[in-house]
C-alpha positions in Angstrom: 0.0 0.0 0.0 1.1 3.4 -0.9 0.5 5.8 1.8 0.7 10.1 1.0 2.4 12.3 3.3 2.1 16.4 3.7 5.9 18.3 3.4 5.8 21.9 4.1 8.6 24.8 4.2 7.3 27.7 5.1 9.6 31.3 5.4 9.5 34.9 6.2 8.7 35.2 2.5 6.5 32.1 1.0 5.1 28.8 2.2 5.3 26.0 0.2 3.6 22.3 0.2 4.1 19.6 -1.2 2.1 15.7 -1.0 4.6 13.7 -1.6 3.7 9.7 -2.1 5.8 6.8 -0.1 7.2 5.8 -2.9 8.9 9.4 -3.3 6.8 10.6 -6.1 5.5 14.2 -5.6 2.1 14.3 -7.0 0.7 17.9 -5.8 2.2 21.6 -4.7 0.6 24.6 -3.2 1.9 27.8 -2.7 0.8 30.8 0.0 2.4 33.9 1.5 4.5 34.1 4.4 4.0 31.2 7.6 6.3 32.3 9.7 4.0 32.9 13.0 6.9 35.5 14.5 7.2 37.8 11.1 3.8 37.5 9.9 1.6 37.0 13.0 -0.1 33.7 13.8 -3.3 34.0 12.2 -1.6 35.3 8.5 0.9 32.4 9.0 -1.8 29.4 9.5 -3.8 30.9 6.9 -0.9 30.7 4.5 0.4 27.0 5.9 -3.3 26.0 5.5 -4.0 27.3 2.2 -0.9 26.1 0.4 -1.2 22.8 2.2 -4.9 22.9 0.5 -3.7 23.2 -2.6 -1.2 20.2 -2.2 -3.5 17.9 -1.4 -6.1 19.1 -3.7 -3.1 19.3 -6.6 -2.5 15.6 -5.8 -6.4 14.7 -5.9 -7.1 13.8 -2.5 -8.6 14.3 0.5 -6.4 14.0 2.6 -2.9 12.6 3.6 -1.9 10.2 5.9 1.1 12.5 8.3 2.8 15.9 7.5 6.4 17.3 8.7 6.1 21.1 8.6 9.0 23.0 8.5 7.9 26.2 10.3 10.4 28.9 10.8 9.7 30.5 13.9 7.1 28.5 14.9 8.5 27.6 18.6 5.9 28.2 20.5 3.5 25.5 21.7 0.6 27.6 21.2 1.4 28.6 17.7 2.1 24.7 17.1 -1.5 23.7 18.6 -2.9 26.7 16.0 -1.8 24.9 13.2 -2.1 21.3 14.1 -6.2 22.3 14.6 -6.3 24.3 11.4 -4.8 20.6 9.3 -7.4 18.4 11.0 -9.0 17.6 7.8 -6.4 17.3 5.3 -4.0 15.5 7.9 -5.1 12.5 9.5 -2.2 12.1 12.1 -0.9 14.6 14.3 1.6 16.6 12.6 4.8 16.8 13.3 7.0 20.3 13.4 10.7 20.2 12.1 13.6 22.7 12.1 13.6 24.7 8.8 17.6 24.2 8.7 16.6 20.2 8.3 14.7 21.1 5.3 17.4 23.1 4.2 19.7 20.2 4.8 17.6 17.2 2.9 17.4 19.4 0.4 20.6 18.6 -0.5 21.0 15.0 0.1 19.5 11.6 1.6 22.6 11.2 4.1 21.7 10.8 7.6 25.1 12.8 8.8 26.2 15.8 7.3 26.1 19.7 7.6 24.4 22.5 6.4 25.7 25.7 5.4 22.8 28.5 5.5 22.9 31.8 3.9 19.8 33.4 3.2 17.8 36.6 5.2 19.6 34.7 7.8 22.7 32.8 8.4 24.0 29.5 10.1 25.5 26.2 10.5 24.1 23.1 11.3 25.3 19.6 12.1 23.2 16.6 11.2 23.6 12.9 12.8 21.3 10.1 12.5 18.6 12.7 10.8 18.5 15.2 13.7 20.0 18.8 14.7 23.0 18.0 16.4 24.7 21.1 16.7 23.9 24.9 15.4 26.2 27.5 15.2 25.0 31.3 15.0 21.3 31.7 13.2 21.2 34.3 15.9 18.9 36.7 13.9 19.6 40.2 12.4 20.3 41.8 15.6 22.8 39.4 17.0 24.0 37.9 14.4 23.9 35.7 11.3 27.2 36.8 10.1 27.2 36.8 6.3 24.0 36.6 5.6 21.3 38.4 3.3 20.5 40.5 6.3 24.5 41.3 7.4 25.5 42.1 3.1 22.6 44.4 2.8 23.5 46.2 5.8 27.1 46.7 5.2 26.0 48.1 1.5 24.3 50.3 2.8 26.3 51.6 5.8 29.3 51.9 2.7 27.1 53.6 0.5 26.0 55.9 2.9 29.4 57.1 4.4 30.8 58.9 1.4 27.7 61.2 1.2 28.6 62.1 5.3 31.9 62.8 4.5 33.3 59.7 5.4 35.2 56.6 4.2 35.9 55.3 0.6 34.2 56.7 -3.0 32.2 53.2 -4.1 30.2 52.2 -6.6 27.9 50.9 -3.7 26.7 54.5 -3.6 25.4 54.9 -7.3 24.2 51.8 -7.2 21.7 52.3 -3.6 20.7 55.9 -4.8 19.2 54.3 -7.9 17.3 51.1 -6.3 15.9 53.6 -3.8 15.2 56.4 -6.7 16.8 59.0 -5.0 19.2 61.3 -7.7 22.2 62.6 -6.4 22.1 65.9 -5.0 24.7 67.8 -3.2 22.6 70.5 -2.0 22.8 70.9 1.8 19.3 70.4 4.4 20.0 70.7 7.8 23.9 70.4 7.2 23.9 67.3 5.8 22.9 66.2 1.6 19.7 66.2 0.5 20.3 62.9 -1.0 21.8 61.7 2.4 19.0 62.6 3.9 16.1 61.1 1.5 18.3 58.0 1.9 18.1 57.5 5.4 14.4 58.4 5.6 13.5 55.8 2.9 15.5 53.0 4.7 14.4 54.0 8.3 10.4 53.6 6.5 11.6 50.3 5.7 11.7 47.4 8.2 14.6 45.9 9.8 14.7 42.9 7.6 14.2 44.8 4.1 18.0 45.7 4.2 18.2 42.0 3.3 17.3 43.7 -0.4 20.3 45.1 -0.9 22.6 42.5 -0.8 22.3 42.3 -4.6 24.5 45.1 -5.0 27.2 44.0 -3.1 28.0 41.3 -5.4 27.3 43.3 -8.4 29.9 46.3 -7.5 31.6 43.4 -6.8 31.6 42.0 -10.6 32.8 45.7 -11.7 35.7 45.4 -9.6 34.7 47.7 -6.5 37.3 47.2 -3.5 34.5 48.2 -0.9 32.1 45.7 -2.4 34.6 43.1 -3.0 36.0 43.5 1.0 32.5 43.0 2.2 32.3 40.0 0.4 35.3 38.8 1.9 34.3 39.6 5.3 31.2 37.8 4.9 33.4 34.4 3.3 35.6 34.6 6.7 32.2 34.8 8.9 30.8 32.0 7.1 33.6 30.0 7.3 34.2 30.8 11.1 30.4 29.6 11.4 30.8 26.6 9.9 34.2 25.4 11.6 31.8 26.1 15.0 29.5 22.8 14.1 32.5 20.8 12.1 33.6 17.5 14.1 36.1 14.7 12.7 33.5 12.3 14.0 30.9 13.6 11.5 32.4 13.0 7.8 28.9 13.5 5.6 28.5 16.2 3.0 28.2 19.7 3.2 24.9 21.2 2.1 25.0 25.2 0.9 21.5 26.1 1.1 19.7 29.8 1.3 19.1 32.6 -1.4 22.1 34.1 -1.2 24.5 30.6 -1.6 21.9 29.1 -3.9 22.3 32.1 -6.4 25.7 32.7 -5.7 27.9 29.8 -6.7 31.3 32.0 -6.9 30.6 33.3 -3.6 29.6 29.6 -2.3 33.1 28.3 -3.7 34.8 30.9 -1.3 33.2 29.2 1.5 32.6 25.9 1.1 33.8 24.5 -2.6 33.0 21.0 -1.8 29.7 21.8 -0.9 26.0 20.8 -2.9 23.9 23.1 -3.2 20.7 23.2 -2.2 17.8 25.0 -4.7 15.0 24.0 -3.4 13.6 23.8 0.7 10.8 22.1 -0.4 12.2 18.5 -1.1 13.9 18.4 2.1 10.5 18.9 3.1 9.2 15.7 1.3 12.5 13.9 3.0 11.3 14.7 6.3 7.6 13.5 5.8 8.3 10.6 4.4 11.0 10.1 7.2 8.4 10.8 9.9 6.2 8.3 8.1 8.7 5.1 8.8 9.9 5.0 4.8 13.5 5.2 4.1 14.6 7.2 2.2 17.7 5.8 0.2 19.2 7.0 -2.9 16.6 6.0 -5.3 13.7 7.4 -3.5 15.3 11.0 -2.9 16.2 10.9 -6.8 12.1 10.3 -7.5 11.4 13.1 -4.9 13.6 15.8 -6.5 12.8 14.8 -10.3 9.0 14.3 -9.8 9.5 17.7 -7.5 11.3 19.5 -10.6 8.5 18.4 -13.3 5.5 19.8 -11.2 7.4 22.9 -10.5 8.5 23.7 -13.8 7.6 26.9 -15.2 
């Protein structure tokens, strides 16, 4: 008998399902907004976890599905857990089970039981993996604390670079050009206040913003980078060495599994990613780790041959 299982990732920025058979073929996908309880609040979030698991399962032409492993950044909290679990009653028939969004990240990647994962995306951070758990995390300490090198971290030092030659200080770089213009602001060295007027539009139009939006900007790090910028290209470097440092933090000689890159900013980055971690696979797509950790949850192993069906049959019903 073929039993169906539920695989969800949901993010700051989307939540994605996926019904995913035992036999490893994907046979439906849904797509919602943001799930993350913490960034989008809890009702938003379980609407968008429920809807996108909806569409899964009615992609797939069922019902319902036998278990589901959600992936649920930020979703900690018991009562947030119990939200969600309630709002899945009729399209799962177990209880569901939540999972660490770095595990998706990591499965992503590979079928190994014992590995690591290198993240890079808003956020950053490390992760060791042994026998299919979270053994060990290094930083993923969120934009205020921490993760070093990620989205977050590169679009903040662009624009603390870009900014500083229009208040007098440190080096001319291309950063600058390239921020005025994604914020459509025009140069202008006219003086309000003491300082530029386009100093001053600049920092009104990124304070308007929240925190997390600076995670926009990382873009043009790596493409002042490209035309040769020093500033851009020694923020880059910076964010290798942190990177690096994080991954070393989780790295054990007991554990010798692969190395999964995984996050926006590794994933569409392969240069950068070879900087870090050369040996590493890369990780497109959260969503089949996902499917891993579903059908993991539902007893079926999940050798070679069955990831292969996941991330093929995964590919074909994503395709654009």
């Amino acid at each position: 008998m073929t039993d169906n299982y539920l695989g969800l990732d949901a993010g700051g920025t989307s939540t994605r399902a996926v019904v995913v058979a035992s036999d490893g073929r994907c046979l439906g996908v849904g797509r919602a907004g943001s799930g993350n309880p913490t960034s989008a609040g809890i009702d938003a979030a379980t609407h968008a976890i429920v809807t996108s698991a909806g569409q899964a399962v009615t992609a797939a032409s069922l019902g319902s599905v036998a278990g589901a492993a959600l992936a649920v950044a930020g979703a900690a909290d018991t009562g947030h857990r119990s939200a969600i679990g309630a709002a899945l009653a009729d399209l799962v028939e177990g209880e569901p089970v939540f999972e660490f969004d770095v595990l998706a990240a990591y499965f992503s990647g590979t079928a190994a039981a014992d590995g690591y994962v290198l993240l890079s995306g808003t956020g950053a951070s490390a992760v060791r993996v042994e026998g299919g758990q979270l053994a060990a995390i290094s930083d993923g300490l969120g934009w205020l604390l921490g993760d070093v090198g990620s989205g977050f971290w590169l679009g903040r030092e662009v624009v603390r670079r870009a900014l500083a030659p229009l208040d007098g200080r440190g080096t001319s770089t291309l950063l600058t050009e390239l921020l005025l213009d994604r914020l459509r602001i025009v140069p202008d060295e006219r003086r309000t206040a003491g300082r530029t007027s386009a100093l001053v539009a600049a920092t009104g139009a990124l304070y308007a913003m929240p925190p997390l939006r600076l995670a926009d900007f990382a873009s043009l790090a790596f493409e002042a980078a490209d035309s040769g910028d020093p500033v851009a290209t020694g923020i880059l470097e910076e964010a290798a060495v942190g990177l690096a440092e994080t991954l070393a933090a989780v790295r054990t000689p007991a554990v010798d599994g692969p190395l999964v890159a995984a996050g926006s900013v590794l994933a569409r980055q392969p240069g950068f990613v070879n900087r870090v971690a050369p040996d590493a696979l890369i990780a497109t797509d959260g969503l089949a780790g996902a499917a891993v950790l579903a059908l993991r949850h539902g007893g079926v192993h999940v050798d070679d041959a069955v990831y292969t069906r996941i991330t093929r049959s995964l590919a074909e019903l994503t395709r654009v």
